[in-house]
C-alpha positions in Angstrom: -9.6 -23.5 11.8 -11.6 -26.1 10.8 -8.7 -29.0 10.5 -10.6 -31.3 13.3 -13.9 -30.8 12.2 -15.5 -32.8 15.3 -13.5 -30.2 17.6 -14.5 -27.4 15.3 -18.2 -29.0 15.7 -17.6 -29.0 20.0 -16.5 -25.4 19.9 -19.2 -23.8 17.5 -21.7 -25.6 19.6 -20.1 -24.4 23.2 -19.7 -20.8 21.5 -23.4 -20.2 20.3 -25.3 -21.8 23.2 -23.6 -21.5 26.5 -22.5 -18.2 28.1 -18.4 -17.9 27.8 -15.7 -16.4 29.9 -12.4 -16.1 28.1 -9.6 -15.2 30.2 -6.5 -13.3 29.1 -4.5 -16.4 29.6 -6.5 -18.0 27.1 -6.4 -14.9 24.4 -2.7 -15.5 24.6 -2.6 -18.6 23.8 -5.3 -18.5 21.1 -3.0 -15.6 19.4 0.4 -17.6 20.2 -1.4 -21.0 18.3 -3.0 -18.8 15.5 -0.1 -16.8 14.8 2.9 -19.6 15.3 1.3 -22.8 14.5 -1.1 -21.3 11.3 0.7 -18.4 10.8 -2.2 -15.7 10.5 -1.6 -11.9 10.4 -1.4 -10.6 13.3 -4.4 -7.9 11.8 -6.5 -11.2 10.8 -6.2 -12.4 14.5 -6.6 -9.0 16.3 -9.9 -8.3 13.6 -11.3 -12.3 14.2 -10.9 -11.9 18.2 -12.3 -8.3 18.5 -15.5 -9.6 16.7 -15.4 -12.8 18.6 -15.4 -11.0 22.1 -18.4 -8.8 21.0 -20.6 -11.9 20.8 -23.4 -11.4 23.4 -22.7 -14.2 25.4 -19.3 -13.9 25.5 -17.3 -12.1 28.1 -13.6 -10.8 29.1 -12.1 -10.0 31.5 -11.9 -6.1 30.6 -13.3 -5.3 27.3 -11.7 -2.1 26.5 -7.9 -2.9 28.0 -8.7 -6.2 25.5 -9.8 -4.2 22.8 -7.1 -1.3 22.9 -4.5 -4.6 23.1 -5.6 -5.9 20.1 -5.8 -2.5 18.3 -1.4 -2.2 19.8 -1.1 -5.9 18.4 -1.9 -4.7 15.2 0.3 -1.9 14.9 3.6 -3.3 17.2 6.4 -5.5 16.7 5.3 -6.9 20.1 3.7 -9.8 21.4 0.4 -10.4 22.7 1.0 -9.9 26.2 3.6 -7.2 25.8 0.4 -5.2 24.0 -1.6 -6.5 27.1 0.7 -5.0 29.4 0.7 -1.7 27.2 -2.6 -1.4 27.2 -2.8 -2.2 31.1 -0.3 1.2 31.2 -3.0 3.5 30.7 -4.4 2.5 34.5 -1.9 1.1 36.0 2.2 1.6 36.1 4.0 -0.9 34.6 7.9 -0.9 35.2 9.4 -2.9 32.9 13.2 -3.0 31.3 11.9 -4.1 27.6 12.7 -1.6 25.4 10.3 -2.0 23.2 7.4 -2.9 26.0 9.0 1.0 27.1 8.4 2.3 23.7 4.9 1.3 23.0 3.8 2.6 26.8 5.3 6.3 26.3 3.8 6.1 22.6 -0.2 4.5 24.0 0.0 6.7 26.9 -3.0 8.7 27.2 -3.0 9.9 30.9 
């Protein structure tokens, strides 16, 4: 965000010279910060993230599941690990007695 530049300085540098693992624990707390601290769309976030993780030397833990998350962020009244776990639906079963979490696995299904 640019409001501590010498952070912001640290963290351009670690992202465009060292190879990066960003775990799903941290993409949820990215989105939490970004979306309740600065209040940013969630489609500004999911759009900024997705182009983040396709940086060469960046990895995740599963791209696609991360991907198709962010796409369900954009489009859900849900939060970022609710999308996660949607997303996680499509491989694995999720039980789960949110009603909405319900609603966005029968509607993301695709097996």
């Amino acid at each position: 965000m640019n409001d501590n530049t010498e952070m912001a300085d640290i963290a351009e540098e670690i992202l465009t010279t060292k190879n990066i693992f960003i775990s799903n624990e941290i993409l949820a707390e990215v989105v939490y910060v970004l979306s309740g601290v600065y209040k940013i769309s969630k489609a500004d976030i999911s759009d900024q993230l997705l182009a983040l993780i396709e940086f060469e030397n960046i990895s995740v833990s599963d791209k696609e599941i991360i991907k198709q998350t962010f796409e369900i962020f954009k489009m859900q009244n849900l939060d970022f690990v609710d999308c996660l776990l949607c997303a996680y639906s499509n491989r694995d079963e999720i039980a789960t007695f949110d009603k909405k979490l319900k609603k966005c696995i029968s509607q993301f299904q695709c097996s």
